[in-house]
C-alpha positions in Angstrom: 3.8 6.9 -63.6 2.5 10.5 -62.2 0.5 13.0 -63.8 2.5 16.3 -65.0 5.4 13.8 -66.0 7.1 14.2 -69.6 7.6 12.3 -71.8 9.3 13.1 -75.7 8.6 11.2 -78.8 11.6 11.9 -81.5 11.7 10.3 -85.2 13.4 12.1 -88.1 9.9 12.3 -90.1 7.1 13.5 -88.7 4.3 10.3 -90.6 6.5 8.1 -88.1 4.2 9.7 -85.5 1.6 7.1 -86.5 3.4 4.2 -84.9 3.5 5.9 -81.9 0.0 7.2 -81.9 -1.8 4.7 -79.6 1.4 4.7 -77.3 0.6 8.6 -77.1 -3.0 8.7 -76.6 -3.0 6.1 -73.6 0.2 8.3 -71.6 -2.1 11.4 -71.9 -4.9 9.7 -70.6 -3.2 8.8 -67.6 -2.2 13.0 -66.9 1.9 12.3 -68.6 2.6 15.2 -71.0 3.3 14.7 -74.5 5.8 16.3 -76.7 6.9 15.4 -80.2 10.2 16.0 -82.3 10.3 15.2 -85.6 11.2 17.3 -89.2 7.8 18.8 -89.2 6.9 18.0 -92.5 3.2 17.3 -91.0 0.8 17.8 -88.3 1.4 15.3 -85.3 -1.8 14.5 -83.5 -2.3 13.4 -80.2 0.6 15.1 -78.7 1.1 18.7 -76.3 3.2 20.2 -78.2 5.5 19.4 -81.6 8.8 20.6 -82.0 10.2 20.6 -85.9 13.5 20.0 -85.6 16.1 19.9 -88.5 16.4 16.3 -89.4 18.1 15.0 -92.3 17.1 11.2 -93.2 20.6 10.7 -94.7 23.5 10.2 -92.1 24.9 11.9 -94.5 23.5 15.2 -94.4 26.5 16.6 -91.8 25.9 20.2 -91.6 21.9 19.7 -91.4 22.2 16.8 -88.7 24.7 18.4 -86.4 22.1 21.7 -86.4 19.3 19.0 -85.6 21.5 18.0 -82.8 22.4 21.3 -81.4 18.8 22.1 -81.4 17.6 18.8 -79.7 20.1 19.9 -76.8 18.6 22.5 -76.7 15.1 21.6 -75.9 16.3 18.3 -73.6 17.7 21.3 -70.9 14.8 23.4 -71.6 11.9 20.8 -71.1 13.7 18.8 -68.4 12.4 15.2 -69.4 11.5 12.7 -67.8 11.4 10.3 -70.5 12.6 10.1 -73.9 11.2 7.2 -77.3 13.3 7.7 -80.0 12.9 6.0 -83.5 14.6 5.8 -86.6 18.3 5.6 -87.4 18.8 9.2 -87.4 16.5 10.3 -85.0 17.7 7.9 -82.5 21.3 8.6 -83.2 20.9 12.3 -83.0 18.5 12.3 -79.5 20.7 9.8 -77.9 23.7 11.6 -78.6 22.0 15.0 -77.3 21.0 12.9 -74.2 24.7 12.0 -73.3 26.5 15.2 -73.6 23.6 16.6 -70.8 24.7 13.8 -68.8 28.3 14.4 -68.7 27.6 18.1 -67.1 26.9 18.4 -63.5 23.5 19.4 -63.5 21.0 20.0 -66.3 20.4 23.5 -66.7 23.0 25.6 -64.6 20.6 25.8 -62.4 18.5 22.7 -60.7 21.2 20.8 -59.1 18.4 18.7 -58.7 17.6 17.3 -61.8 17.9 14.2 -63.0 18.7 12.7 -66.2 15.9 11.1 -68.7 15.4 7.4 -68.8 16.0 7.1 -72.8 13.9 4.0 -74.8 14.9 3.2 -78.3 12.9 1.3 -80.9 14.9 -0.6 -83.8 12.7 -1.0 -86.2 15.3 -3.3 -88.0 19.3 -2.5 -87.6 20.7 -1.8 -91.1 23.6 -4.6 -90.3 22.1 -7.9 -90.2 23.5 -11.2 -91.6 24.0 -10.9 -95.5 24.2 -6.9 -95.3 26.8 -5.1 -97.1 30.1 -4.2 -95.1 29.6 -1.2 -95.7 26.2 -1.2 -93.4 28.4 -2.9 -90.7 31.5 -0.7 -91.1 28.9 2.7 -90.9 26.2 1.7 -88.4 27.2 -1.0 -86.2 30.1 1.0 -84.6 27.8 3.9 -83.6 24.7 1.6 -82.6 27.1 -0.2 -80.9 28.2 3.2 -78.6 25.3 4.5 -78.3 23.8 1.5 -77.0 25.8 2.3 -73.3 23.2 5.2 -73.0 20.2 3.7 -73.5 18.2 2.7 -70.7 15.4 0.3 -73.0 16.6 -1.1 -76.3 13.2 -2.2 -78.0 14.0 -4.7 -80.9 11.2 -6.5 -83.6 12.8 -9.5 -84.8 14.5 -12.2 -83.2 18.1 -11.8 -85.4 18.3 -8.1 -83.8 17.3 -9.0 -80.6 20.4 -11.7 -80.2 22.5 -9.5 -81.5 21.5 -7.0 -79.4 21.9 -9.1 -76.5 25.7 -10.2 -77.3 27.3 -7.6 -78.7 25.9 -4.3 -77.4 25.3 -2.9 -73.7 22.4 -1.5 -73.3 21.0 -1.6 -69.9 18.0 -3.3 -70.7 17.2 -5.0 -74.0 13.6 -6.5 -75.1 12.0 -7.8 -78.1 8.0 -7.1 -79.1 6.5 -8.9 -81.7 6.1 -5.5 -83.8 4.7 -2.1 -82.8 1.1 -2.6 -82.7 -1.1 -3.4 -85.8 -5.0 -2.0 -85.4 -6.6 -5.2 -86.8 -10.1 -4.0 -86.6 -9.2 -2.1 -89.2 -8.8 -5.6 -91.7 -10.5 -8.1 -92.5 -11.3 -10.6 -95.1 -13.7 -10.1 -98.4 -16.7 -13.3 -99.5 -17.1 -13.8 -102.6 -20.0 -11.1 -103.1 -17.8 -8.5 -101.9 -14.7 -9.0 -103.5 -16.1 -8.8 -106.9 -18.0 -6.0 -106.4 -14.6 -3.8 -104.9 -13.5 -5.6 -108.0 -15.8 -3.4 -110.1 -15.4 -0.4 -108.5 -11.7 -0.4 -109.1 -11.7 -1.5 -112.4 -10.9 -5.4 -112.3 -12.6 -8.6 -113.7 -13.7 -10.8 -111.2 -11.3 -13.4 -112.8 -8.3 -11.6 -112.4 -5.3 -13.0 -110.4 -4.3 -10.0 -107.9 -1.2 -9.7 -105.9 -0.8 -6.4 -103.9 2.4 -5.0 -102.6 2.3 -1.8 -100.5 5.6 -0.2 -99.5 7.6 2.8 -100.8 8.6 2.9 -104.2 12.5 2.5 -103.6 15.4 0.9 -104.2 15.5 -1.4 -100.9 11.5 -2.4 -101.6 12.7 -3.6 -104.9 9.2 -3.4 -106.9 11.4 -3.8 -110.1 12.7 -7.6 -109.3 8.8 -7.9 -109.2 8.3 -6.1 -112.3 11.1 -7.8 -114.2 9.4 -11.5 -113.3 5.7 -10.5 -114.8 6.7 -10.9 -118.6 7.1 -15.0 -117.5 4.7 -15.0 -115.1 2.5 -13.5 -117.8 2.7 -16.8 -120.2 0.6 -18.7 -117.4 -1.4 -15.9 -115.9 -3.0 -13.9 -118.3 -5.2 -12.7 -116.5 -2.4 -11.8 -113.6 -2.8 -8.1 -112.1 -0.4 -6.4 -109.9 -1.4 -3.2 -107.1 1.4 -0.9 -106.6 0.9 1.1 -103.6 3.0 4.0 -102.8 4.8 6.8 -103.8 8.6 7.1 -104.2 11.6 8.0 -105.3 11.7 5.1 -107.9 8.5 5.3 -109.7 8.9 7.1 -112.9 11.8 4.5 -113.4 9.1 2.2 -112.4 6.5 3.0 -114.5 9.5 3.6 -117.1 9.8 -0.1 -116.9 6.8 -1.5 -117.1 6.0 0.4 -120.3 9.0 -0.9 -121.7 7.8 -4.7 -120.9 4.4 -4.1 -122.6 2.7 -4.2 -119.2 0.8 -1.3 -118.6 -2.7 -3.0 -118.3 -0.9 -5.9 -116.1 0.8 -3.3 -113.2 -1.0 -0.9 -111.8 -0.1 2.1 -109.9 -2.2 3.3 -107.1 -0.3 5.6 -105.1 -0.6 6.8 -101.6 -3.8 5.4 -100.5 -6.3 5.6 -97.4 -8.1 2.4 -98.6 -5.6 -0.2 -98.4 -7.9 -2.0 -96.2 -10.6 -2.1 -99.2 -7.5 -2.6 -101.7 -6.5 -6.0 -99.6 -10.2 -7.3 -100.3 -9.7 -7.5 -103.7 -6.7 -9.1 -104.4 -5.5 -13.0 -103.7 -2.4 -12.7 -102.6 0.1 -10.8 -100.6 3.8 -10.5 -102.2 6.7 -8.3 -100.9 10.4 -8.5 -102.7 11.9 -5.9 -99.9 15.4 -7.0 -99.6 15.4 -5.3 -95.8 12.8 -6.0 -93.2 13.0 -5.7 -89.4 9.6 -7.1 -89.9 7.2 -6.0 -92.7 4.4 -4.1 -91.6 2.4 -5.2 -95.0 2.8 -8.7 -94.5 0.9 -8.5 -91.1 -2.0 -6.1 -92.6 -2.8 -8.8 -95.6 -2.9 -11.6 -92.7 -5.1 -9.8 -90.7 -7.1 -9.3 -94.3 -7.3 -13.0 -94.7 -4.5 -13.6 -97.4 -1.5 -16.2 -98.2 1.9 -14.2 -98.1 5.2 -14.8 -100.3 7.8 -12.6 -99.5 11.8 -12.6 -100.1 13.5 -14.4 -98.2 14.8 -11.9 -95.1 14.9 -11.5 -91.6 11.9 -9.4 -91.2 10.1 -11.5 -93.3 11.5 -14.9 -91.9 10.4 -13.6 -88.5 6.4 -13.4 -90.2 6.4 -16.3 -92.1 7.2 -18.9 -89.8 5.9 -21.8 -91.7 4.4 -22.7 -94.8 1.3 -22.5 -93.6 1.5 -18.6 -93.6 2.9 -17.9 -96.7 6.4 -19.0 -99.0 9.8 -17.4 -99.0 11.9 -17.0 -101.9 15.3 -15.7 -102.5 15.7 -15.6 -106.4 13.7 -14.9 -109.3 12.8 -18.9 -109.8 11.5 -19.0 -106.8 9.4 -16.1 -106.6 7.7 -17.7 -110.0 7.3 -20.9 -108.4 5.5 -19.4 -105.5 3.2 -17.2 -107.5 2.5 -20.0 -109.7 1.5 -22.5 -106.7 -1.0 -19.9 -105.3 -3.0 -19.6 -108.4 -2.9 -22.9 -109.7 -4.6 -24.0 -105.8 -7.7 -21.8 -104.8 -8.1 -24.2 -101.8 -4.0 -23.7 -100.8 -4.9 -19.8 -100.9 -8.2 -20.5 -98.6 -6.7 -22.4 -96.1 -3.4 -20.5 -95.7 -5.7 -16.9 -95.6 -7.9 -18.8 -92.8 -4.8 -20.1 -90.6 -3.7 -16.4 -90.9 -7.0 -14.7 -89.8 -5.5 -16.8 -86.5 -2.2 -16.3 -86.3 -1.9 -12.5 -86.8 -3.4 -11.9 -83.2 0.2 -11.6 -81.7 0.8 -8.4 -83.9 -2.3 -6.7 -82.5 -2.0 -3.3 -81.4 -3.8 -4.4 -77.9 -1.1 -6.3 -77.2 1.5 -3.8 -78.1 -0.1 -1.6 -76.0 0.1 -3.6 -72.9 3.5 -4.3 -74.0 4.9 -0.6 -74.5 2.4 0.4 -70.9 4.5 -2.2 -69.1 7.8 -0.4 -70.2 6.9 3.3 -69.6 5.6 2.2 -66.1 8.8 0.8 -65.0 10.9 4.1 -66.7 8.7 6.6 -65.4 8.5 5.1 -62.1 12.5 4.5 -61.9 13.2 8.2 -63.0 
């Protein structure tokens, strides 16, 4: 790694910049200069310069996605590279592809016989073929990750059902697996007694409420509504049960629509995008997610590091979290989701012990370690280029 090297970020929204943060500040510490790509819907800290480009999040968006890729070829021969992390389906589709038609031409720019191509990295934050996924996933994305995979010097995968796959079936030249992208756990921690009621009061809950949280996007693929559509039963044994909703979306007047139609306004509440997650974890008593598509579940690793049981739908993401009962429970129908629920508030002491094993067991998900992880990569890329 040498100082005035470059290195480009690229992710079809611009919040993705957040994962990538840490990963940012530490190159430009060490003299590597930053750029960012991304749809520019927001600022992107911690970078030298951001570039909006074009994306659209839907493959499907032809005539917006093949400007986004005219314009990423664009700035690849301008900037001259040295390294490129792409994420997201789009984004990494798009900057990959960009990457490859430079390298078929004799030299970059017209000009610099010279130059060399960029080392390319790309993250997977959970491939949308997986084992159980529609054919249609397959048919649509596993052809192109498949292709695209021959130009990518560092596939970075987060679950161990990718990773093999990845391994067997596709040819990149290196592929790795990395237990997430780096969770800041200083930022979490578990509530006493004392504290939880009085966050409790703030936010407008008895301190005998049963909470669950789930934080995610309202949408289709988080599936809040399976969640929603199990309250009225759960409701019969809990009646003091709560629910936090955190998130905005695309589903939640339909939501919200919902619950109103099952009498459960004062069971569900809303929150919306929120800055005090870390608070909002203190109050509640468990951790639930009904995603039906994880490459890991982000969530799931902030409650343990906030000191809570997990139960979660049965996925790979999820799977690859909750390892054992003493984490959390999976479920994969409705009957099991109310068993699980029911088992955590019936046993106070199963919800302390399980909360305490995870205060442990969430270290391997700390951003630290990520750090060291993603350092170790850019090194040997930077160096090689």
């Amino acid at each position: 790694m040498k100082e005035g090297q470059k290195v480009l970020f690229v992710s079809h929204t611009a919040n993705f910049a957040k994962f990538n943060r840490a990963f940012m500040q530490d190159l430009r510490k060490k003299g590597v200069v930053v750029h960012y790509a991304s749809a520019g819907e927001e600022e992107v800290p911690d970078c030298d310069k951001h570039f909006q480009i074009g994306f659209a999040r839907s493959p499907f968006r032809l005539l917006k996605n093949w400007k986004a890729y005219r314009a990423l070829k664009k700035l690849l021969k301008k900037e001259d590279y040295d390294l490129i992390h792409c994420h997201t389906p789009v984004g990494g589709v798009l900057t990959r592809s960009a990457a490859r038609s430079l390298a078929r031409k004799p030299h970059y720019d017209g000009q610099d016989e010279g130059a060399k191509q960029p080392k390319v990295i790309y993250t997977a934050h959970g491939f949308h073929f997986y084992e159980g996924a529609p054919k249609s996933s397959w048919m649509l994305y596993y052809p192109v990750e498949k292709n695209l995979a021959k130009d990518t010097d560092c596939l970075i995968t987060i679950n161990s059902e990718d990773y093999k796959l990845a391994r067997k079936k596709f040819q990149a030249k290196k592929v790795v697996r990395l237990d997430g992208i780096g969770v800041d756990l200083t930022k979490f921690g578990p509530a006493d007694i004392a504290e939880k009621e009085r966050l409790r009061e703030k936010h407008g809950l008895d301190k005998g409420d049963f909470v669950l949280i789930y934080v995610a996007e309202l949408n289709k693929n988080k599936d809040q509504m399976s969640l929603i559509e199990a309250l009225p039963r759960l409701k019969k044994e809990i009646p003091k049960l709560k629910v936090l909703l955190v998130g905005k979306g695309a589903y939640e007047e339909r939501l919200k629509h919902k619950v109103q139609r099952l009498g459960l306004v004062d069971t569900v509440k809303f929150l919306g995008y929120r800055k005090d997650v870390a608070e909002l974890y203190k109050m509640a008593d468990v951790g639930v997610s009904t995603s039906r598509r994880e490459g890991l579940g982000l969530n799931l690793i902030e409650e343990m590091a906030s000191g809570l049981p997990l139960i979660a739908r049965d996925n790979r993401g999820h799977r690859e979290v909750i390892v054992s009962e003493q984490i959390g429970r999976l479920f994969t129908d409705e009957k099991g989701l109310l068993e699980a629920v029911l088992e955590m508030y019936r046993s106070p002491k199963l919800r302390a012990e399980i909360g305490k094993h995870n205060l442990g067991a969430v270290r391997k998900y700390s951003l630290e370690i990520a750090k060291e992880r993603m350092a170790e990569i850019y090194r040997e890329y930077l160096r090689t280029r």
